[in-house]
LOROKOL-561824 format. One line per 5 residues: their letters; for each residue x, y, z of N, C-alpha, C. Coordinates in steps of 0.1 Angstrom, whole numbers, always signed. Layout:
<recs>
a> X Y Z X Y Z X Y Z | ...;
</recs>
This chain:
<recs>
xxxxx> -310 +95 -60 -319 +84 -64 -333 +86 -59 | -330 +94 -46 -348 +94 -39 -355 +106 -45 | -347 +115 -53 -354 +124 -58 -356 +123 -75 | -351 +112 -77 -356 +106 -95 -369 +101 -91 | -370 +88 -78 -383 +80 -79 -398 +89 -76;
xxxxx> -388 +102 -68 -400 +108 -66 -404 +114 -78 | -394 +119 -86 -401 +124 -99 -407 +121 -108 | -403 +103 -109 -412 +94 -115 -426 +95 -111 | -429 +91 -99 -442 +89 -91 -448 +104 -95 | -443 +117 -94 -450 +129 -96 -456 +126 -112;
xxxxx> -449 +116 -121 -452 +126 -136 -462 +110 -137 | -470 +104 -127 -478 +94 -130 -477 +80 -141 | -480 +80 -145 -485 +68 -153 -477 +67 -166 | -473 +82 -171 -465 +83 -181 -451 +80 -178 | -443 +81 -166 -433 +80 -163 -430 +71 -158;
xxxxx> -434 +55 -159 -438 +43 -158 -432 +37 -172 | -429 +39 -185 -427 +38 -195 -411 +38 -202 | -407 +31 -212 -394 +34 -213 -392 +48 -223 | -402 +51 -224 -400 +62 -237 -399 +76 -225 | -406 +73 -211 -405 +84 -200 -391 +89 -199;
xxxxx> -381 +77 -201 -365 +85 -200 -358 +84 -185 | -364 +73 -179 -364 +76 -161 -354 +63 -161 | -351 +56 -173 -341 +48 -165 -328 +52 -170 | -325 +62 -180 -315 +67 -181 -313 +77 -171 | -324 +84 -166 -321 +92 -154 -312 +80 -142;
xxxxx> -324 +70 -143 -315 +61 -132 -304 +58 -129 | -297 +53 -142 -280 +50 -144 -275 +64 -140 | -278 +75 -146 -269 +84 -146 -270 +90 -131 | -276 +89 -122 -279 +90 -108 -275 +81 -100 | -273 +68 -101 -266 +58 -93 -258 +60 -89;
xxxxx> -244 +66 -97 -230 +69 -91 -229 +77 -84 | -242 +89 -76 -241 +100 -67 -232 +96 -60 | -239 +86 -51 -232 +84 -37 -222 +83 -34 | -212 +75 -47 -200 +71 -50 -196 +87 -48 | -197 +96 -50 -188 +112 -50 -191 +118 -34;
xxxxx> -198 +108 -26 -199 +116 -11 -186 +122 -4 | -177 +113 -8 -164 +119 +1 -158 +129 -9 | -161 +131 -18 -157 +146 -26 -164 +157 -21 | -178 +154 -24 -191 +166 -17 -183 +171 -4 | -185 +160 +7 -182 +163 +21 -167 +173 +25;
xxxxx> -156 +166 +13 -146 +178 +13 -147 +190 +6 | -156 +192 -1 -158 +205 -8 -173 +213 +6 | -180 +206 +10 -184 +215 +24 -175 +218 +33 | -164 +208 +36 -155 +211 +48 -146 +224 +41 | -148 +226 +29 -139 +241 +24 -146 +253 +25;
xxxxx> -162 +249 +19 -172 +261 +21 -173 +259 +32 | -171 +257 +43 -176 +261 +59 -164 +266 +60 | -151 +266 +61 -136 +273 +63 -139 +288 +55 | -143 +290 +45 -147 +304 +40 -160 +307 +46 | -168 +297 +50 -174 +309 +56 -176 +316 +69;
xxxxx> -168 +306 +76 -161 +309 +89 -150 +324 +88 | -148 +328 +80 -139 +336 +74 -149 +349 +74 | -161 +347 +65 -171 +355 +61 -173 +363 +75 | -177 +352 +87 -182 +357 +97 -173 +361 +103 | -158 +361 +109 -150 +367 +112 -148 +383 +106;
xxxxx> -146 +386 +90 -148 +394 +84 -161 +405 +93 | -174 +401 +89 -189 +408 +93 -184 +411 +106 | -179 +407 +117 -177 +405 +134 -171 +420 +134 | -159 +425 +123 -150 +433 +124 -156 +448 +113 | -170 +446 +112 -179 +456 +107 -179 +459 +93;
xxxxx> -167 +449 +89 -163 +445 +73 -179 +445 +65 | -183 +451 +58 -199 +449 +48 -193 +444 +39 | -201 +434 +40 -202 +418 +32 -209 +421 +22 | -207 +420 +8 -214 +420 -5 -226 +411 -3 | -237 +414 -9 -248 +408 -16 -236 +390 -25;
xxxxx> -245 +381 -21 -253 +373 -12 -248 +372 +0 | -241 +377 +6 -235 +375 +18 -239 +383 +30 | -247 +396 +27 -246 +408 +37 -256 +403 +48 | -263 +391 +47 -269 +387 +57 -263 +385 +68 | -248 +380 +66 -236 +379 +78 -237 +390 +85;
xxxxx> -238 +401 +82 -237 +416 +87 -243 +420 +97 | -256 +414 +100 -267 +415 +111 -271 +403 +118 | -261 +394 +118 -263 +379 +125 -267 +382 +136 | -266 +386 +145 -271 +392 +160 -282 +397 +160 | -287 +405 +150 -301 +415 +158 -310 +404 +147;
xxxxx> -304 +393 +139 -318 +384 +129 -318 +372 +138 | -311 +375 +147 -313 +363 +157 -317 +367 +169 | -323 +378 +172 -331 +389 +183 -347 +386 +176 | -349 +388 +165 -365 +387 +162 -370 +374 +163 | -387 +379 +171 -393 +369 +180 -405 +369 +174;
xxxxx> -412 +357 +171 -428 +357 +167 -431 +362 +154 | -425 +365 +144 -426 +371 +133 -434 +358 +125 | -436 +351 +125 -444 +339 +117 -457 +336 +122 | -470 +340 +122 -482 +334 +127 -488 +321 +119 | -493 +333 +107 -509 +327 +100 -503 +322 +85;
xxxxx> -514 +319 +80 -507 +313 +65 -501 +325 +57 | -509 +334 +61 -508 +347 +52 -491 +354 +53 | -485 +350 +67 -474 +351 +71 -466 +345 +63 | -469 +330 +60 -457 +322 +52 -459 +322 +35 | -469 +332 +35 -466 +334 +19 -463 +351 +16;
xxxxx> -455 +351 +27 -448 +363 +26 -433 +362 +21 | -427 +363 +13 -414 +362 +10 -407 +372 +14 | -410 +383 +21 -398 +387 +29 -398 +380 +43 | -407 +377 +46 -408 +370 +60 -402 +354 +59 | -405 +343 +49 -394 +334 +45 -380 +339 +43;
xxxxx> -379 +349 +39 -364 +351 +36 -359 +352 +48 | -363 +360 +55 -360 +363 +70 -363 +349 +74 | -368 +340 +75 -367 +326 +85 -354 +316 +79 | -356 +315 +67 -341 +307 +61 -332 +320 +66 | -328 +334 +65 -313 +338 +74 -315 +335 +89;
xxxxx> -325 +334 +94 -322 +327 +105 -319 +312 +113 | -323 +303 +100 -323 +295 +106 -302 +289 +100 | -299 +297 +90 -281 +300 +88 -276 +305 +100 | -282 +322 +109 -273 +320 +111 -272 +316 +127 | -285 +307 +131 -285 +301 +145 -275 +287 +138;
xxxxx> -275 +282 +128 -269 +270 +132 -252 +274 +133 | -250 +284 +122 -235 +296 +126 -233 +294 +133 | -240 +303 +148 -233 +311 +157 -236 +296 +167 | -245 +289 +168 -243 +275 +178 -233 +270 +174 | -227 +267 +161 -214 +259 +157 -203 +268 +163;
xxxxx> -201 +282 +158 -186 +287 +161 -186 +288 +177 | -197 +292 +184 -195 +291 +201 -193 +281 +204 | -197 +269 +200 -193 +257 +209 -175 +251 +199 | -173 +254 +189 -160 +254 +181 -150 +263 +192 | -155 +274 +194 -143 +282 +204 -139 +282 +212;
xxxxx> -151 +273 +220 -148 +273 +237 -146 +256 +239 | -145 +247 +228 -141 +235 +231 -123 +232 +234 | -120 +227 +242 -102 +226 +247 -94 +216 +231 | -103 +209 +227 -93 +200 +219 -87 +207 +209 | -75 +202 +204 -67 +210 +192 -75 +206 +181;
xxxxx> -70 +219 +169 -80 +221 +158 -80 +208 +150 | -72 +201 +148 -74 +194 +140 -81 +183 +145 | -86 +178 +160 -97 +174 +165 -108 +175 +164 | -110 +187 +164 -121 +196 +162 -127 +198 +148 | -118 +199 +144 -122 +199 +125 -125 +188 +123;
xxxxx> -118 +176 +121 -118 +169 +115 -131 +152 +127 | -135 +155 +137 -142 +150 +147 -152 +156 +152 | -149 +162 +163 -160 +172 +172 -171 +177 +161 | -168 +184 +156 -173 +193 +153 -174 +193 +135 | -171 +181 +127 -172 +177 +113 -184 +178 +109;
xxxxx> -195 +173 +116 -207 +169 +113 -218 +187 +112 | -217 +193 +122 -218 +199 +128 -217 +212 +117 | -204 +215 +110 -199 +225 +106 -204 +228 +90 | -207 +211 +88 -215 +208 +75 -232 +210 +74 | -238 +209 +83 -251 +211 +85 -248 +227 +85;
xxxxx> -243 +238 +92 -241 +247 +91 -241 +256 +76 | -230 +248 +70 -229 +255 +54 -241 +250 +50 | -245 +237 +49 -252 +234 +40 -266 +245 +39 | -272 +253 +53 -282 +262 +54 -274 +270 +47 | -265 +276 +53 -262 +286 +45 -259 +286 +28;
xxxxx> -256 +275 +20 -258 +277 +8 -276 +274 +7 | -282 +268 +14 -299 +269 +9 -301 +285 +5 | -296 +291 +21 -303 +308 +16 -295 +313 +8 | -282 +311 -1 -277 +317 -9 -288 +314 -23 | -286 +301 -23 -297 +297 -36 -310 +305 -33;
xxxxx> -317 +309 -21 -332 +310 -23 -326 +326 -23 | -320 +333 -16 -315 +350 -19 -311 +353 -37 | -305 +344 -39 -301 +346 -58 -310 +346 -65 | -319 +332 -60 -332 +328 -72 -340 +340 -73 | -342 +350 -59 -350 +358 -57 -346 +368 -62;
xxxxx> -337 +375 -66 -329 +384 -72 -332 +384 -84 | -331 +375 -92 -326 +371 -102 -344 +372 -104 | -355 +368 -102 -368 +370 -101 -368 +386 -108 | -365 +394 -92 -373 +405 -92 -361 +410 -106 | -350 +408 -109 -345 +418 -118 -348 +411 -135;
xxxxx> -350 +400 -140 -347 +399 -150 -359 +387 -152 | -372 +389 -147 -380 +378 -151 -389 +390 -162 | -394 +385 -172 -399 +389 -180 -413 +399 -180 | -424 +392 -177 -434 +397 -170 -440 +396 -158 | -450 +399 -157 -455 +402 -142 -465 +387 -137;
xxxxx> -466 +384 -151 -471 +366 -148 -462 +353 -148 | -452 +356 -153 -444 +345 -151 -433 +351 -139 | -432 +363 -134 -428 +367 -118 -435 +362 -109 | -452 +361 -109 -461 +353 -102 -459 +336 -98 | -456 +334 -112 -452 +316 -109 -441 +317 -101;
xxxxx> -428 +323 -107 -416 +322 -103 -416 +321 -87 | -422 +332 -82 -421 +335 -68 -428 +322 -59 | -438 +317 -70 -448 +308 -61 -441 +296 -59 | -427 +294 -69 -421 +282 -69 -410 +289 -58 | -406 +302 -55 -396 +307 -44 -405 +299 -32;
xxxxx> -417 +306 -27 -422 +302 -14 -421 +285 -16 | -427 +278 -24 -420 +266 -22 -415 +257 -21 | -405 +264 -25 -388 +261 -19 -385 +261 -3 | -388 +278 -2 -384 +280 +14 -394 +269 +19 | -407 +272 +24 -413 +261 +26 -409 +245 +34;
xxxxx> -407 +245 +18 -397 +225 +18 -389 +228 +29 | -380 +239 +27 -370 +236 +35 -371 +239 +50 | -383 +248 +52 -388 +251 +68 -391 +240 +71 | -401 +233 +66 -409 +221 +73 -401 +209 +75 | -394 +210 +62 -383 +197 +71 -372 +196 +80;
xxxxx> -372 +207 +83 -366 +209 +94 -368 +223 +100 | -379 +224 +111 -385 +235 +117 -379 +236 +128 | -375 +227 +135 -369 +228 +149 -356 +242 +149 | -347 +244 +141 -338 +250 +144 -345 +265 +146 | -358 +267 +139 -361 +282 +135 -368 +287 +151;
xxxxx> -370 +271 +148 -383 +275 +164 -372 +278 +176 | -362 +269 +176 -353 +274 +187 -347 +289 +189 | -351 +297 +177 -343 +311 +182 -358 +321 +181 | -370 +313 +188 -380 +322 +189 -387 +328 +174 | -385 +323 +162 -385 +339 +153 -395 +333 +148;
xxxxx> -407 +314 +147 -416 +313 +145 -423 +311 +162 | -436 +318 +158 -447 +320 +169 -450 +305 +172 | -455 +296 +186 -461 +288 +189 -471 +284 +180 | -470 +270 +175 -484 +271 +167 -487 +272 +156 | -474 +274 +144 -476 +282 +135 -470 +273 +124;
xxxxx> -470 +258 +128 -465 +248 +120 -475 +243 +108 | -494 +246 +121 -504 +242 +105 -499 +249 +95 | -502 +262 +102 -501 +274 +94 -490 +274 +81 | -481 +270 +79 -465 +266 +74 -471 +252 +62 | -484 +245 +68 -481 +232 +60 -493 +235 +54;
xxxxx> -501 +248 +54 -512 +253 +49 -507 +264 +36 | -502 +270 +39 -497 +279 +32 -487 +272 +23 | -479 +259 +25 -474 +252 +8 -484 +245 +4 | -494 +237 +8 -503 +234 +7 -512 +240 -8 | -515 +252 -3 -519 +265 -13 -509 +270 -21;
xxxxx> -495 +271 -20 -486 +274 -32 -489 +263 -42 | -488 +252 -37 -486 +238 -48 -500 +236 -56 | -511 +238 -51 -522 +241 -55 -519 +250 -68 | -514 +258 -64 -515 +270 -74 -504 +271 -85 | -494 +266 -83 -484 +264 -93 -489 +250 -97;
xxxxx> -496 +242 -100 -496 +229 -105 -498 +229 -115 | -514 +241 -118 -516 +242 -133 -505 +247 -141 | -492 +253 -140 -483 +252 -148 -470 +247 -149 | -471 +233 -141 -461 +227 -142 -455 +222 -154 | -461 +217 -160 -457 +213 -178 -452 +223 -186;
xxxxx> -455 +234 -185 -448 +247 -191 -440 +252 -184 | -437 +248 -170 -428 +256 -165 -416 +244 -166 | -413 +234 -169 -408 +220 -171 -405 +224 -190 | -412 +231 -195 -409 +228 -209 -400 +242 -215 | -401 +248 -204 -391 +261 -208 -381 +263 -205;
xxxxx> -373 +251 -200 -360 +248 -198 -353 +245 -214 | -344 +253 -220 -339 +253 -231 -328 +240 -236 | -339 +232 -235 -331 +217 -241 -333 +210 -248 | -326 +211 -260 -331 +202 -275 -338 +190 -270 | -348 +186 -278 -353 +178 -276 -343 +167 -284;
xxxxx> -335 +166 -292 -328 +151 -295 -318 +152 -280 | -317 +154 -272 -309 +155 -259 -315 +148 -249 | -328 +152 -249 -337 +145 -237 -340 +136 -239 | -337 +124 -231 -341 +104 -227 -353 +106 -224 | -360 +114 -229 -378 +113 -225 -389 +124 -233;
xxxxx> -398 +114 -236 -407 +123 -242 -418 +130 -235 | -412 +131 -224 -420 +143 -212 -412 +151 -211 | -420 +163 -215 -417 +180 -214 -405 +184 -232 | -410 +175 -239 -408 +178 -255 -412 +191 -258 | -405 +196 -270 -414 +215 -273 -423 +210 -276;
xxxxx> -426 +200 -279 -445 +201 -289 -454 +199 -282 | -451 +194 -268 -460 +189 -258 -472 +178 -259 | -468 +170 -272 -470 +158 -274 -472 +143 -270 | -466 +146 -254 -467 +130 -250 -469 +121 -252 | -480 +115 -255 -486 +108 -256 -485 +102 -272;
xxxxx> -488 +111 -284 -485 +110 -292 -470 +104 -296 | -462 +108 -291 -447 +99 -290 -446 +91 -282 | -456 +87 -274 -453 +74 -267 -460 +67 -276 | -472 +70 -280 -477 +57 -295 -467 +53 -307 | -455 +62 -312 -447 +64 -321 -440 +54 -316;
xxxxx> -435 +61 -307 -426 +50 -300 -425 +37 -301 | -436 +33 -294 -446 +19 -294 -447 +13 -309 | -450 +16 -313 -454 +12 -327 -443 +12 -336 | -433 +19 -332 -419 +14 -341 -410 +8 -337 | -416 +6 -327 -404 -4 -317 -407 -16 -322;
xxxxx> -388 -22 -319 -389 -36 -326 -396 -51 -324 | -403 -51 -315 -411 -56 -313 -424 -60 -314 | -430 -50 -326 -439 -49 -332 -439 -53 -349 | -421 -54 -352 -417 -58 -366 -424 -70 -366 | -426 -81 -359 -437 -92 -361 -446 -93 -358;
xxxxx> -454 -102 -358 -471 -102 -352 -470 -106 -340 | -460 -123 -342 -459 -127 -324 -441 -125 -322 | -434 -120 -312 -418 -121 -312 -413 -136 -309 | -406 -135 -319 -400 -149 -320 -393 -156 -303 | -395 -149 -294 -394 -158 -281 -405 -159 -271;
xxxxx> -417 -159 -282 -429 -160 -275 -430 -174 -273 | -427 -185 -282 -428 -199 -285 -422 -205 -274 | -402 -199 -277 -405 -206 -268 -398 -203 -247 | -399 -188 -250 -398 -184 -234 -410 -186 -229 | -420 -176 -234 -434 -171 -224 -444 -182 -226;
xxxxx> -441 -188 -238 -456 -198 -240 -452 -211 -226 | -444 -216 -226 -442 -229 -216 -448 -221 -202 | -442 -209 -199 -448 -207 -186 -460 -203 -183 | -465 -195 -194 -481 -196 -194 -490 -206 -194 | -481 -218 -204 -486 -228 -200 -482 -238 -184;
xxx> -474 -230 -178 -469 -241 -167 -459 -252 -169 | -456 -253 -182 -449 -264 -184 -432 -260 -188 | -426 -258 -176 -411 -256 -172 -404 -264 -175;
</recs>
């Protein structure tokens, strides 16, 4: 829900409107929260495999691509200071490298204090250590999504200008996800003192720069337009023009004044209740 209103507010004035399509987003987003206790057991599964993952990596097992990051959990959690200047955070090998680190410090803080705690497992799973185990996956599926998206970039984006946007929307991504939560990265040394302007400078200047194509990069998502509850990001790029259509064939226009103008709105305009 907090990420519809924000999307409202981003698409301005237009998305204010019923022809915007935002309150069929609404209904169909209400019932998230109602699936929390499904979500939370389907992370309590992906953290049990990937607990698995890292046992596997431990035993010198090489872990397939998106995974082989497990492989060097130890020495990506040895690098110190690698983050300064803005120039640093619009580096996407150096993001990539801060999202595996910030997976696999919350990993190895989870499984050390998981191993050395006395209570039986089913204490421990399902209490101690619930909360805990899920913050864990949950990084670690970020850097699966930001390692795939990136992949998937460098092998099969078309040209060298829509590789440019793509990437500018990779950085941020990582970004979002450093700044809102920086503390873990900073705890295993691998951002330099200091280097937080620097972090809120450098999305700062991505968002800048991917703005001018937000509407085209929004309209190249392959979805009939009789599908979409909104006439924002239509193929014809018409907005506005279909919001006048709209307007103007809507039923409320079939008369001059709507027959409950008399007698809902008129008494209270006039005050007389």
């Amino acid at each position: 829900m907090v990420n519809v209103d924000l999307a409202r507010r981003s698409t301005g004035g237009a998305g204010y409107t019923a022809a915007s399509g935002f309150t069929e987003l609404y209904r169909n987003a209400s019932p998230m929260p109602t699936y929390e206790g499904d979500n939370t057991v389907m992370l309590g599964q992906a953290s049990r495999y990937l607990i698995k993952l890292v046992a596997k990596a431990a035993k010198k097992s090489n872990l397939p691509f998106p995974f082989s990051y497990l492989n060097d959990l130890q020495k990506t959690l040895s690098l110190k200071n690698q983050a300064r200047t803005k120039e640093d955070f619009l580096n996407v090998d150096i993001l990539d490298r801060a999202l595996q680190v910030k997976a696999c410090h919350l990993i190895n803080q989870t499984l050390q204090a998981y191993n050395a705690s006395k209570e039986n497992q089913k204490v421990k799973d399902n209490e101690v250590f619930q909360k805990a185990r899920v913050t864990m996956v949950q990084a670690h599926m970020k850097y699966i999504e930001f390692a795939t998206f990136r992949k998937q970039i460098e092998t099969k984006a078309p040209d060298a200008t829509i590789k440019g946007h793509l990437n500018t929307l990779l950085i941020i991504s990582a970004l979002d996800n450093l700044i809102s939560d920086t503390g873990v990265v900073y705890d295993t040394g691998y951002l330099a003192p200091g280097s937080y302007r620097a972090m809120i400078e450098a999305f700062e200047e991505s968002v800048m720069k991917i703005r001018p194509q937000m509407i085209p990069l929004v309209e190249t998502y392959p979805c009939p337009d009789h599908l979409k509850p909104s006439v924002i990001g239509n193929s014809y790029g018409d907005i506005y023009e279909w919001q006048l259509r709209n307007a103007m064939n809507s039923k409320l226009n079939k008369e001059e004044v709507p027959r409950y103008f008399d007698t809902l709105m008129k008494p209270i305009l006039q005050a007389k209740l």
